[in-house]
N, C-alpha and C positions, 0 to 999 in steps of 0.2 A: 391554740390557747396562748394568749400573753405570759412570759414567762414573769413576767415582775407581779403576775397575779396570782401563782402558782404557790399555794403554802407548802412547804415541805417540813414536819418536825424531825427533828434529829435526839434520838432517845439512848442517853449513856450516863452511865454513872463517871465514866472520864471528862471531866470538862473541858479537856486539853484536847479530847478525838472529837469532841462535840463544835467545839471553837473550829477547828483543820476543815470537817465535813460541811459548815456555814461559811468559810469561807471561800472552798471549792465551788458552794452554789451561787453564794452571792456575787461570784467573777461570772457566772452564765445566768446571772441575773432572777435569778428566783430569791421567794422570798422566803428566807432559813429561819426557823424558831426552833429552839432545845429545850429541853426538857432533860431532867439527871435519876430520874425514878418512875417508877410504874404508875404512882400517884397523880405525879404531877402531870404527865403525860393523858393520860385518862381525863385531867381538867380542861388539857388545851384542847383535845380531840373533840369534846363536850360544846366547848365554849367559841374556838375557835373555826372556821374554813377551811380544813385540811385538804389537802389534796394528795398527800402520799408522806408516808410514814417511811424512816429509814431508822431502825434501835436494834441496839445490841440484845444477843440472847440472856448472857449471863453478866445480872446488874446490882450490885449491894446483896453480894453471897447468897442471893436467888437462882438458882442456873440454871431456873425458868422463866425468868421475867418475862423476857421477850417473847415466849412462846405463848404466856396469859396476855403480855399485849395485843399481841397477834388475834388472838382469841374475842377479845374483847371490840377490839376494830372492826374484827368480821360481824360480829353481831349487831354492832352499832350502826354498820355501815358499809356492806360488801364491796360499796365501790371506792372504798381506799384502798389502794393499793398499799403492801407491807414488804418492803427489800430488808430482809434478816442482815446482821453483821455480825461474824465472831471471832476472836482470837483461839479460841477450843475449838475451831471447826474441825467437823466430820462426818464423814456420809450419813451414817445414822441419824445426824442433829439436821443435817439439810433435809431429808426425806420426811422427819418430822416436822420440819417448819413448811416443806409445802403440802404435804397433807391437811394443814391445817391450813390452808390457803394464800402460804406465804406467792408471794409476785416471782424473786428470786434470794440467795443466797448469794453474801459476797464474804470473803476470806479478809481478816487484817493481817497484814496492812496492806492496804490495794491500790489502786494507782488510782489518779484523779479522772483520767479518761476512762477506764472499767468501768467506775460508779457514774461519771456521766452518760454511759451507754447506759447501764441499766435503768436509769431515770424515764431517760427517753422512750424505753420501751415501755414503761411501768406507766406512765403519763400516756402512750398512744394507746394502749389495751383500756387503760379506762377513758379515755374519748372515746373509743368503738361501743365501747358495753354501755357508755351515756347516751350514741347516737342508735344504739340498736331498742335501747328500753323507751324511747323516743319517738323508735317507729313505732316499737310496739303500742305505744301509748296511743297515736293517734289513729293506728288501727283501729284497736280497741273503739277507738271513737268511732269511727266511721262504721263499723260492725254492732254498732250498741243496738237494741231494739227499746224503741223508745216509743213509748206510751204508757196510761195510767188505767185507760178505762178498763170495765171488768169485763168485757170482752179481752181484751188483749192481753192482760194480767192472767186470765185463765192459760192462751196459748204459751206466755211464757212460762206456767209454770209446770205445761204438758214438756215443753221447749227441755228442760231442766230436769225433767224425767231422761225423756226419749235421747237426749245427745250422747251422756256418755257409754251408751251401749252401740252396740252394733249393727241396732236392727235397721232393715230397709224404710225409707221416708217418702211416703207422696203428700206433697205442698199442693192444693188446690186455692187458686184465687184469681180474681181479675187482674189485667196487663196491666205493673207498673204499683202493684201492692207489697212487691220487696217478697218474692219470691225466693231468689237467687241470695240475697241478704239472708234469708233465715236459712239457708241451706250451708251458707258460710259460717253462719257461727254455730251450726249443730258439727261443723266440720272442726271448728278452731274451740270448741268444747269436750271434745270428742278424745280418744285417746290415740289418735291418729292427727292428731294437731301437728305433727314434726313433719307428715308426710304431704304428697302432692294435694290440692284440691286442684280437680280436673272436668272442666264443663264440657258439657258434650250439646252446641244448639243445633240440637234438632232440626226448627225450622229453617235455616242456613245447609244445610249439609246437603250435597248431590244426593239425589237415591241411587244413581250410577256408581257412584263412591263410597257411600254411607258406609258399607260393611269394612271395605279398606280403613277407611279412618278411625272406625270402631276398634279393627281388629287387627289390624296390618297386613302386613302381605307378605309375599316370598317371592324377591327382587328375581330369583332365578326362573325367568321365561314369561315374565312379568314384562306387560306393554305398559306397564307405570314406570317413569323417568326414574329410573334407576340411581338420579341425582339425590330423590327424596328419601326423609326417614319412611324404615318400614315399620316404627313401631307405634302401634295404634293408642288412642285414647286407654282403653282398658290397661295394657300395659303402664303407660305412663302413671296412672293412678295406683298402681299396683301399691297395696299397705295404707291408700288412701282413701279416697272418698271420689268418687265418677259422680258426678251433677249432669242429668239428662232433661235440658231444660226444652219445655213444650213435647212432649214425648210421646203426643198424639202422632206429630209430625213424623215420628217415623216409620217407615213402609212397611206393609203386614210381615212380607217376609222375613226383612231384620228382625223385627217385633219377635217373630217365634225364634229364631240364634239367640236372640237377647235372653228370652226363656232359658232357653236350656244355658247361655254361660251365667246367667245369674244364679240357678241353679246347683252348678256344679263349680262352680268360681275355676273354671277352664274353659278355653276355646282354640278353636287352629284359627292363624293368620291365612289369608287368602290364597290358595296357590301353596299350599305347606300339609304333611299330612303328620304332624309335631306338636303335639298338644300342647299349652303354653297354661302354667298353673298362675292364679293370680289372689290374692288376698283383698279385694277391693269393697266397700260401703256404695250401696246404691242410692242418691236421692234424687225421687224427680220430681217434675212442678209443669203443671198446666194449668191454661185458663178456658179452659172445655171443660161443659157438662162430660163427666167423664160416663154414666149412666148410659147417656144421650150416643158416646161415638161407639159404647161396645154394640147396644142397641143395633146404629146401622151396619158397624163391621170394619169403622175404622181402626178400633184397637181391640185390641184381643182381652178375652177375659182373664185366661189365664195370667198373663203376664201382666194384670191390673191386680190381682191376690198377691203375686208374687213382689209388686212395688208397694202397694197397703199394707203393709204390716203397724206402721204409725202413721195415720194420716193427720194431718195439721189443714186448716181450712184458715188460709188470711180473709178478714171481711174488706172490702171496700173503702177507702177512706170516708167517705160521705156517711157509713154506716158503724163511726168512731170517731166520732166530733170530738168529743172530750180529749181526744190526743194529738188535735192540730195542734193548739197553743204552743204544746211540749216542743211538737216537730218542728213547725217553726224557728223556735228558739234555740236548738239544738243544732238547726244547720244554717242561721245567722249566723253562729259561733264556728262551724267549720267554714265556713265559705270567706269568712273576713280574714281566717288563719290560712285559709289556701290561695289568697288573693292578696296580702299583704295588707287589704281591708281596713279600715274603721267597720265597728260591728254596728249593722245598722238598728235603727229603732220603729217601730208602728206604733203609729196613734192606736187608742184604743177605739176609733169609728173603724180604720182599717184590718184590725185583729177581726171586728167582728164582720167584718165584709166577706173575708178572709175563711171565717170559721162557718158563715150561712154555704159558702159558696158548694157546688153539688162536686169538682173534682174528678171528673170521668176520667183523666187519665193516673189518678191515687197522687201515690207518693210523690213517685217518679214527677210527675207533673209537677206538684208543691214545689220539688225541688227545683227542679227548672225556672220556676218564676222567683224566686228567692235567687237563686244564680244569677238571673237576669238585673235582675234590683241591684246587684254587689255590681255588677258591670256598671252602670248607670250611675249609682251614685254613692258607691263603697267606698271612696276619695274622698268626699267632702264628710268634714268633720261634724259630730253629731248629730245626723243628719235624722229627720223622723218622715220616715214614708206617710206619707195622706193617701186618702184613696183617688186622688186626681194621677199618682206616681206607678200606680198598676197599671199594668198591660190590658190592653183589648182585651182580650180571654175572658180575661174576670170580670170587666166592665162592661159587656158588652159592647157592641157598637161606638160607643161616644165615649171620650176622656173626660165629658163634662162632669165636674161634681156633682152639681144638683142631677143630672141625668141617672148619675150612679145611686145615687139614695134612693131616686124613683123607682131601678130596675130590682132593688134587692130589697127596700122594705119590706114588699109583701112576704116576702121567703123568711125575714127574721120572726123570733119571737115576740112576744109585745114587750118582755123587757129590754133584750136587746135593740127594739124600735123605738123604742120612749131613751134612749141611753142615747142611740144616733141623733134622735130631734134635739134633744137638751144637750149636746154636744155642740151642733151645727147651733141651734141659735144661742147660745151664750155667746157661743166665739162672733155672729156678726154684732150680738149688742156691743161686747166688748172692742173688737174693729170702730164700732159707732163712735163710742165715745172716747178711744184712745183710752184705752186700759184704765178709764177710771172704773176703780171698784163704787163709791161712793156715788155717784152719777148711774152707773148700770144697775144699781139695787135701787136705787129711787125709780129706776123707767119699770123694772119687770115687778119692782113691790115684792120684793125678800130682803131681808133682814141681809146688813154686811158680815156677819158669823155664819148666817147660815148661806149665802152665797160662797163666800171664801171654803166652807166645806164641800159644797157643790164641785166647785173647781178643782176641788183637791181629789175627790171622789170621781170623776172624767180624768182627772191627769190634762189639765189644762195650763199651760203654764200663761199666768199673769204677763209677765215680764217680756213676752213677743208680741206683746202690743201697743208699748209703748212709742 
């Protein structure tokens, strides 16, 4: 942080220790404003950019002012920082001003390097607590579950039940539906939010290994490199949350261990006869008929009761139109913030290209092509995707325009298809005639009012035509 941008107020009823302390700052170049009363101080805190408060305890035969300023800061604003001063100091009065949230305690009269050390510290704790609530913040973003439709409004609001308790979760839905994403924020909603969240993929993991990684081992007489940790997933989750993602995927035999430690929330590491107690949340998530693999004997019953206790079912993107739009827009907005970006824009013909299109690979996919777009053309300034600017995927075969109107009309609605044709031919009458409005209502025979509404209604803009 720039120190000449740093406010610091200085709160006394001494004008003379208030003057001394403004000068001390303004030699290491910060910008000092005083204040001589609880009142006035509470104006500037209001009014002005504070960034840390330094005021006496006892001020105009109050001998607690400081301690209701303090008081007041906090609530106004947890993240000023508040450095107490007093000539009465003493333990008692220091322990109540940090109970009440004070930063630190300094003694008058104190030396000008003291109170510049405490600044510095006072100023680096609140960077950290800026730059942590910052991450948290765009966590939060990235962890949002974002949609409107009533489909999906229903599972968030089973979502809002089921998290803050304990019970076990199986996620059923197709690859790429944000499986792993709702199992994150039944974890970061949960009252185990402090503790590990720990995946465990399934499909990845040796079956030669599997139970090792699950459960660890005992290095003693163990043909495992004695280099590696021996302590398994289980353990590492231990108070938190184990996420067993595709869970088909693992071997019948682990499947029945897994029983019994889910069971008994105990298991021994491999090679160990040392029962290891653990406090762990199970949630898992597959995109198998799960009916279909007890059926042939890939997964065990039991131990499908024992992950069901709340099942959540994601639908398929294609089968939740209504919450493309949102998605879309929602990760426009991260993707330009994680790329340094300009946030791109879609004609409303490619929204709705966008919104017909069938999405076999869900989310995941969405995002992809949206990531791809921010590489492409997330630098150039207000830039508005057409649907000539999407990838193959979605167009099939050809980048031609017309090609692309041909392959997806059929698939739109007829509103959405009378919306693409009156889009597409306004835009080459206007092209024709060099953006004249006057000249293109006399060729198509509409009224210049109610053209100009046309135009307004597509989001057409006039003025890239001339």
């Amino acid at each position: 942080m720039i120190k000449n941008k740093v406010s610091i107020l200085i709160v006394d009823d001494e004008l003379d220790i208030c003057e001394m302390v403004a000068e001390i700052l303004k030699d290491e170049n910060y910008n000092a404003i005083i204040a001589s009363s609880y009142d006035e101080a509470v104006k500037i805190i209001k009014n002005e950019n504070i960034n840390l408060v330094i005021t006496d305890i006892w001020m105009n035969n109050n001998t607690k002012a400081g301690l209701e300023l303090l008081t007041f800061s906090q609530n106004y604003n947890s993240l000023i920082p508040v450095i107490m001063m007093s000539g009465h100091g003493n333990i008692e009065t220091a322990m109540q001003a940090a109970k009440n949230g004070a930063f630190d305690f300094i003694e008058k009269p104190f030396k000008a390097e003291r109170l510049i050390l405490l600044i510095e510290k006072a100023l680096e704790d609140r960077n950290l607590k800026l730059k942590v609530l910052d991450f948290e913040l765009k966590e939060n973003e990235r962890m949002a579950l974002i949609g409107s439709s009533a489909n999906f409004k229903n599972i968030k609001q089973n979502l809002d039940k089921i998290a803050p308790t304990n019970s076990r979760v199986l996620i059923t839905g197709p690859s790429g539906s944000g499986k792993e994403l709702i199992a994150r924020w039944i974890h970061k909603k949960s009252k185990r939010k402090l503790f590990p969240f720990i995946v465990a993929s399934c499909a990845t993991l040796s079956p030669e290994r599997v139970e090792q990684v699950l459960f660890g081992w005992n290095n003693a007489g163990s043909e495992v490199n004695n280099n590696q940790s021996n302590v398994g997933l289980f353990e590492q989750a231990n108070n938190g949350t184990l996420f067993f993602d595709e869970i088909c995927d693992l071997p019948l035999q682990t499947q029945g261990k897994l029983v019994q430690a889910i069971q008994d929330q105990s298991f021994y590491k491999i090679g160990s006869n040392q029962k290891i107690n653990v406090d762990v949340r199970i949630i898992s998530a597959s995109n198998n008929n799960l009916a279909e693999f007890i059926k042939i004997g890939s997964l065990r019953e039991d131990l499908f009761y024992r992950l069901s206790v709340a099942p959540i079912e994601v639908p398929p993107l294609n089968k939740r139109g209504e919450d493309i739009a949102d998605l879309i827009f929602h990760f426009l907005n991260l993707l330009a913030r994680d790329f340094g970006n300009n946030i791109l824009k879609l004609s409303s013909e490619t929204l709705v290209i966008l919104k017909s299109y069938d999405w076999p690979g869900n989310v995941r996919q969405l995002k992809n092509i949206l990531e791809w777009l921010n590489i492409m053309y997330g630098k150039q300034k207000d830039f508005t995707i057409s649907p000539s600017h999407l990838p193959p995927e979605i167009l099939g075969y050809s980048k031609n325009e017309e090609n692309v109107h041909n392959s997806h009309q059929l698939s739109l609605s007829l509103k959405d298809a009378r919306r693409v044709f009156e889009t597409n031919y306004l835009k080459e009458q206007l092209k024709r005639f060099n953006g004249s409005i006057s000249k293109t209502s006399t060729f198509i025979g509409m009224d210049r009012s109610a053209l100009h509404r046309k135009l307004k209604e597509l989001d057409i803009d006039i003025n890239s035509f001339y």
